[in-house]
N, C-alpha and C positions, 0 to 999 in steps of 0.2 A: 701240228694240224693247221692247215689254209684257214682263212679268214670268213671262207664259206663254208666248209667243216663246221667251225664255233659257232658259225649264225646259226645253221644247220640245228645242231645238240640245243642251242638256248627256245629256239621256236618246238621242237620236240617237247623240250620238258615243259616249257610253258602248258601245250598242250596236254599233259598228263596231269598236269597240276588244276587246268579246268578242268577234267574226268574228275578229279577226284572230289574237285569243290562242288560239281554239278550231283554227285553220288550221298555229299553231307546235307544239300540244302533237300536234295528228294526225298529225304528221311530213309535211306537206305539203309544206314549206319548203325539207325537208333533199335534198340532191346529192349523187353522187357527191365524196370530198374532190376526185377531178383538175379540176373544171370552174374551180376556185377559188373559187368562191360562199362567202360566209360562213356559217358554220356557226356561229348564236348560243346555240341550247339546247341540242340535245341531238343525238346522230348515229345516226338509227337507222340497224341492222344490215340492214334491207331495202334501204334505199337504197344500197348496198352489195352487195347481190347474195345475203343469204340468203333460205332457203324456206323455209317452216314444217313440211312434207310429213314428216318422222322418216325420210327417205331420203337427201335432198341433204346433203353435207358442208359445211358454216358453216365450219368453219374459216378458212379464208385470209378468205370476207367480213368475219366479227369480225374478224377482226386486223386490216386495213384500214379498218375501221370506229376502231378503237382506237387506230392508228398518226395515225390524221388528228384525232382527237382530240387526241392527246401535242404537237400542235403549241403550241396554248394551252393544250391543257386542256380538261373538259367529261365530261358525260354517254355514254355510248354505250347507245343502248335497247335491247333484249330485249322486243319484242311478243309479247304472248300468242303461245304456238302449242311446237313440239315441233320442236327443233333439234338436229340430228344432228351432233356433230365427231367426225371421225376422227383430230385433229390437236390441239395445246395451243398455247394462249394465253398471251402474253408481256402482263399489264396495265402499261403504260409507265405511266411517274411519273406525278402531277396526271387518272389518267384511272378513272373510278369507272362502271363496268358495273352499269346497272340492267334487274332486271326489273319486271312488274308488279306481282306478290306481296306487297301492303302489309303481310303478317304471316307467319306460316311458315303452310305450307300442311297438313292434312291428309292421308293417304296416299290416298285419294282423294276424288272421282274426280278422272282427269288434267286438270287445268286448271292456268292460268294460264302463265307463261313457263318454261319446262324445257329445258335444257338436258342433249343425252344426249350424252356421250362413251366413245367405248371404244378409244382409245390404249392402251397398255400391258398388255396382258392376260398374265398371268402372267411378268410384269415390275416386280417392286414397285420397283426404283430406276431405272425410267423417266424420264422427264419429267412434271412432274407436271399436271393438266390444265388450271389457272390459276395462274400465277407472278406475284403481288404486289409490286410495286416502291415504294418510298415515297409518299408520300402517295393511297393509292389506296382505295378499298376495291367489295366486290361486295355487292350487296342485289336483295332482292325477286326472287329464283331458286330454282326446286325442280332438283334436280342428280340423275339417275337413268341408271347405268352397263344400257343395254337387253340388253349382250351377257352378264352375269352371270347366273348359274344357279343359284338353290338347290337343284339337284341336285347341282352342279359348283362348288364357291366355288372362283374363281379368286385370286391376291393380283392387285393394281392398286395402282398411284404413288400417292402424296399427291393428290387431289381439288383442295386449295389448297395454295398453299405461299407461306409471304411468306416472303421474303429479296432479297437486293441480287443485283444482275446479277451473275454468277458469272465473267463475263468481264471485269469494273470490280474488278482489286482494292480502288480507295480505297471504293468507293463502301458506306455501309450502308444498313438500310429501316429508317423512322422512320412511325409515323402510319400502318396499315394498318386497316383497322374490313372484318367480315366481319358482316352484317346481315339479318335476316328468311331465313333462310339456311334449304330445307329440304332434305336428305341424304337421299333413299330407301335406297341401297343403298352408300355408300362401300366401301371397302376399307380406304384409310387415308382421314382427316377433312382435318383442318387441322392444319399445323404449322410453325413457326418456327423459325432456326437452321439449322445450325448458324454461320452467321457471327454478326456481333453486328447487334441490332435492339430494335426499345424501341417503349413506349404503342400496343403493338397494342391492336385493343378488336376480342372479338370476342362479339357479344350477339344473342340471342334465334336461335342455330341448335337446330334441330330436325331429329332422323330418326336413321335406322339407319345405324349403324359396324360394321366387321364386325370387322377387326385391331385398329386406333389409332383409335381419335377425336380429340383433342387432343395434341399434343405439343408443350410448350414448350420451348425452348434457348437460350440465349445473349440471353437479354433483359436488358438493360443499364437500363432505366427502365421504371419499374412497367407490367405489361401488366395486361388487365382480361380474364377474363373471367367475362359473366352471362346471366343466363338462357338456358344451354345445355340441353338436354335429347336423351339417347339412349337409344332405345327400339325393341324390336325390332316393335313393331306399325308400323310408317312401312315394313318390306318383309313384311309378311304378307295384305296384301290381293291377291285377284286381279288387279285394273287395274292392277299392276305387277310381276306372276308370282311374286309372292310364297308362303311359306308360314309358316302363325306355327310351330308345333313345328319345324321346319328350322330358321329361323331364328335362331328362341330356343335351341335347342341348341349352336348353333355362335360363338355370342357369347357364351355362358357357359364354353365350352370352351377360345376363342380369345380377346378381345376385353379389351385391355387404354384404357380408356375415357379417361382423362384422365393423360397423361404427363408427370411436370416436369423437368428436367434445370436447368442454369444457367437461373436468375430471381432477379434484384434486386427484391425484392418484387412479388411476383403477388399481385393482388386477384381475387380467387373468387367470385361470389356466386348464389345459385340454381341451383344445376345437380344433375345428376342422369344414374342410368343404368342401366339395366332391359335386360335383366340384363349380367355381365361375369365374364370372369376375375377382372380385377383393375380395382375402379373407378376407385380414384387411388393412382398410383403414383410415388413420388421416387427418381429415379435419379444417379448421378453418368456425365454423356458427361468429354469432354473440355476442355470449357469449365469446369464445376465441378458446385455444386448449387445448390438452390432455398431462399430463403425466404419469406415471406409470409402473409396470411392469409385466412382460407378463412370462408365465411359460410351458413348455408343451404342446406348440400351434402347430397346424399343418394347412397347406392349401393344398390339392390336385387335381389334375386336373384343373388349373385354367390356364386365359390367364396374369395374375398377382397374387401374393400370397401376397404379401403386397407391399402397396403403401403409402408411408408421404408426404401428399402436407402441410402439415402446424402441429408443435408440438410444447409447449414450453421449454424454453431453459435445464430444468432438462432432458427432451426427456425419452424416451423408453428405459427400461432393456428388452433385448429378450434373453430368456434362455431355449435350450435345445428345438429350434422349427424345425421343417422339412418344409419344403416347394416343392413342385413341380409343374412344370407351363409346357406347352401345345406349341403346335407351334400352336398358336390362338392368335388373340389380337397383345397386345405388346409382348408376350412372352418371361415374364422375371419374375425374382422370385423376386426382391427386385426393387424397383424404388424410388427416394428421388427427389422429384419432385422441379424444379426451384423458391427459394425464400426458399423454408424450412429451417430456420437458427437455428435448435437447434440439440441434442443431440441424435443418435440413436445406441446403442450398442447391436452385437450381438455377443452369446458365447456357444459353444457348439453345434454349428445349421448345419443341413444339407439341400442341395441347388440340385436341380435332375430334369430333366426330357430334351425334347426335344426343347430346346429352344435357342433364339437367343443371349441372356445374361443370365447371374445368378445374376446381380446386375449392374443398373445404378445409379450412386451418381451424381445428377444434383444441387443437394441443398446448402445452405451456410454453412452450418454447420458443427459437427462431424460427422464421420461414420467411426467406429469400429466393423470389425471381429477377433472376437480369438477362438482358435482348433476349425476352419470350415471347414465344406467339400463342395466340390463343384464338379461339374461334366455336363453333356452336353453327350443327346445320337443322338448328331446330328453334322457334320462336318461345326460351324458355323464360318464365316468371322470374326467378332467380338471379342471382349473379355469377359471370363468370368464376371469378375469387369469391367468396363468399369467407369474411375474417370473423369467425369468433369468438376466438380467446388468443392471447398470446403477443407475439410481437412480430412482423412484416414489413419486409421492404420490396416494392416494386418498381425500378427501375428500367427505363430504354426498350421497353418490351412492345407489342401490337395488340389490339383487341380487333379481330376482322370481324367481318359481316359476309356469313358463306350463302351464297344461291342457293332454294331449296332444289333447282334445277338443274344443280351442279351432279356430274355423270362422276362414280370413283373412278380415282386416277387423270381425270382432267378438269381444266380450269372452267370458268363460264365467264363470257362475256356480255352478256346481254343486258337488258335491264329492267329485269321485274325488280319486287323490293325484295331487299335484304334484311330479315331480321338480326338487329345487333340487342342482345339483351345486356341490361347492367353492369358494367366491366367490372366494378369493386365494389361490394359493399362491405365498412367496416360495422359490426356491432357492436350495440353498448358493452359489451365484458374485456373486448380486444382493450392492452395494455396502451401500445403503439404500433402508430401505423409511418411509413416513410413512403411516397408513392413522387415517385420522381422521372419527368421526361420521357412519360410513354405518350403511343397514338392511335388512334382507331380508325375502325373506317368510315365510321361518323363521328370519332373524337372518340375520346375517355368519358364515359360516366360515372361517378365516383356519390356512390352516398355515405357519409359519413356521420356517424352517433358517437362520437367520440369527442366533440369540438377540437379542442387546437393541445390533446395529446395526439393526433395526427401530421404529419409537417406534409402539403400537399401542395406540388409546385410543379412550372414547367411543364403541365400536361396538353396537349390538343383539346380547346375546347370540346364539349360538345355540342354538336349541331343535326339531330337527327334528320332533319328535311333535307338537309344537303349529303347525297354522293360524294362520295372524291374518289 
């Protein structure tokens, strides 16, 4: 055969071999699991008996969809379209539920694979509506609870929940990944624990939390998580009955964002949360507390931005986070709450907004700032820091003096006065204090009740009357 013959036959078959692969991704292939037909790529959920209509209940189809999956292992698809459970999903081991969603989705308009469940309604220790079992994870789905009301916030289960079959004592979850994940309306998010489980990865979820968003527990080997984002614009648009003032009111009232309990080092990275009660908060459950460290975090509009009532003694790296907190609540960016006796350092971090401190250190422990910024767009009685109990080092950091004039998102120039209130005050119970080589924008003011277990050096005068 000529040399154009061969080319000839190899472009032909090529071409038969895209039919073929165009005919396995279309779900053309896939059966019923009963007929016994091999099931090589993927198991969609139609062929199984769901509808896309936001009427018919999917429930038991996924589950059969995922149950026939668990036998090897494999895909189970989520075609475009708008799937109604009334019921919750048991993800068996080796079986990873995808939708189409190649990234997180905007709040609108309604496309792409969604799933609506509305199990549990005013039941928060329900069932929750996807239960994670080891090696599994869920990607490329927008998750939108249709019976919730921002006229009526109801509570609702955990949305995910990875942990080990609850009826297998030996068994634990190892290897869960929660992916391209968007959250219109949760109630609670995602959460781990309370058994033990480890190298969860849960990256690049987006949308609105209303209670919980994250809650970690009992993670025995470093979990990860990044690029999370919660935000109350993902339930404020109409195509999903949304309202932004509703909503934004009720997540700053309610909405405790990122939860840590027992973690053997947590890796943090990118995340963020608009707005919240509380955006990251370390608690001690039953199993213990958290260490780890935190990267690129952010909290905005909150009536606290992070809070430590309880860490262990390695405590928190916080690197390169912003924070802004509300005149709501407590109104304060950092609080280290009474009894906390371990380790929290931060470095690189910026501290903003209209509130009544930028930092209370109540706890036993360290608390470390180095090149921080700090500021306050309100004329407050208080101190930025306010130390006490414990031990503190402030270093190379800034205390400004923000225009009450100043427009969000841009700077001011002009020159009304600036209230700069008290940058440090240490109290009588603080152990020690180290306050080294910061500057303000009328100087450092530093009141100290501690005499000379204090070491206080190198700072920018203060000079209220003078600008700089």
């Amino acid at each position: 055969m000529g040399q154009h013959g061969g080319r000839f036959l190899r472009v032909a078959s090529a071409q038969v071999m895209f039919a073929g692969l165009l005919a396995v991704f279309s779900g053309a292939f896939l059966t019923h699991a009963e007929t016994g037909k091999r099931q090589d790529v993927a198991f969609n959920i139609r062929s199984f008996g769901a509808v896309p209509d936001g009427v018919t209940d999917n429930t038991l189809a996924i589950q059969r969809a995922i149950d026939a999956a668990s036998k090897r292992g494999g895909v189970v698809l989520v075609p475009v379209g708008r799937w109604l459970c009334r019921g919750h999903l048991d993800l068996k081991m080796g079986v990873h539920l995808k939708g189409m969603n190649e990234a997180p989705q905007s709040w609108e308009p309604q496309t792409g694979s969604i799933l609506e469940p509305t199990e549990g309604r005013s039941k928060e220790d329900a069932p929750a509506f996807i239960e994670m079992r080891s090696s599994t994870s869920v990607a490329g789905l927008t998750i939108y609870y249709p019976e919730q009301t921002v006229d009526d916030i109801q509570p609702y289960p955990w949305t995910i929940y990875m942990r080990a079959n609850p009826g297998n004592p030996k068994e634990v979850v190892f290897d869960t990944t929660v992916e391209n994940l968007t959250l219109i309306n949760s109630y609670n998010g995602i959460r781990t624990g309370p058994g033990e489980n480890g190298r969860h990865r849960i990256m690049s979820v987006y949308g609105c939390v209303l209670r919980r968003g994250i809650f970690v527990d009992w993670t025995g080997d470093i979990g990860r998580l990044e690029n999370v984002q919660f935000h109350s614009h993902f339930w404020a648009s109409a195509a999903f009955h949304g309202d932004w003032n509703k909503v934004f009111t009720y997540m700053q009232q309610n909405l405790e964002a990122f939860v840590f309990g027992r973690s053997d080092w947590e890796y943090v990275t990118n995340t963020f949360v608009f707005p919240a009660k509380i955006g990251y908060r370390f608690i001690r459950t039953e199993n213990g507390t958290t260490n780890g460290q935190f990267l690129g975090i952010g909290a905005d509009a909150t009536a606290t931005a992070l809070q430590v009532d309880a860490v262990q003694p390695q405590g928190l790296l916080i690197t390169n986070a912003e924070f802004n907190s509300h005149k709501v609540g407590k109104s304060t960016q950092v609080i280290i709450s009474p009894g906390a006796a371990g380790n929290v350092r931060f470095v690189n971090s910026g501290f903003w907004g209209p509130v009544d401190h930028n930092a209370i250190l109540g706890g036993d422990g360290f608390v470390s700032f180095s090149s921080c910024y700090f500021s306050n767009d309100l004329a407050s009685d208080g101190a930025a820091i306010e130390v006490e109990r414990g031990k503190v080092q402030i270093e190379n950091s800034t205390f400004d003096a923000v225009s009450p004039k100043r427009q969000p998102g841009h700077s001011y120039t002009g020159n009304d006065p600036r209230p700069q209130q008290t940058s440090i005050h240490i109290g009588p119970e603080a152990k020690n204090a180290i306050i080294l080589g910061n500057n303000g924008y009328f100087g450092v003011s530093i009141k100290n009740e501690i005499g000379d277990r204090a070491i206080i050096s190198n700072n920018e005068p203060y000079r209220p009357d003078t600008a700089n």
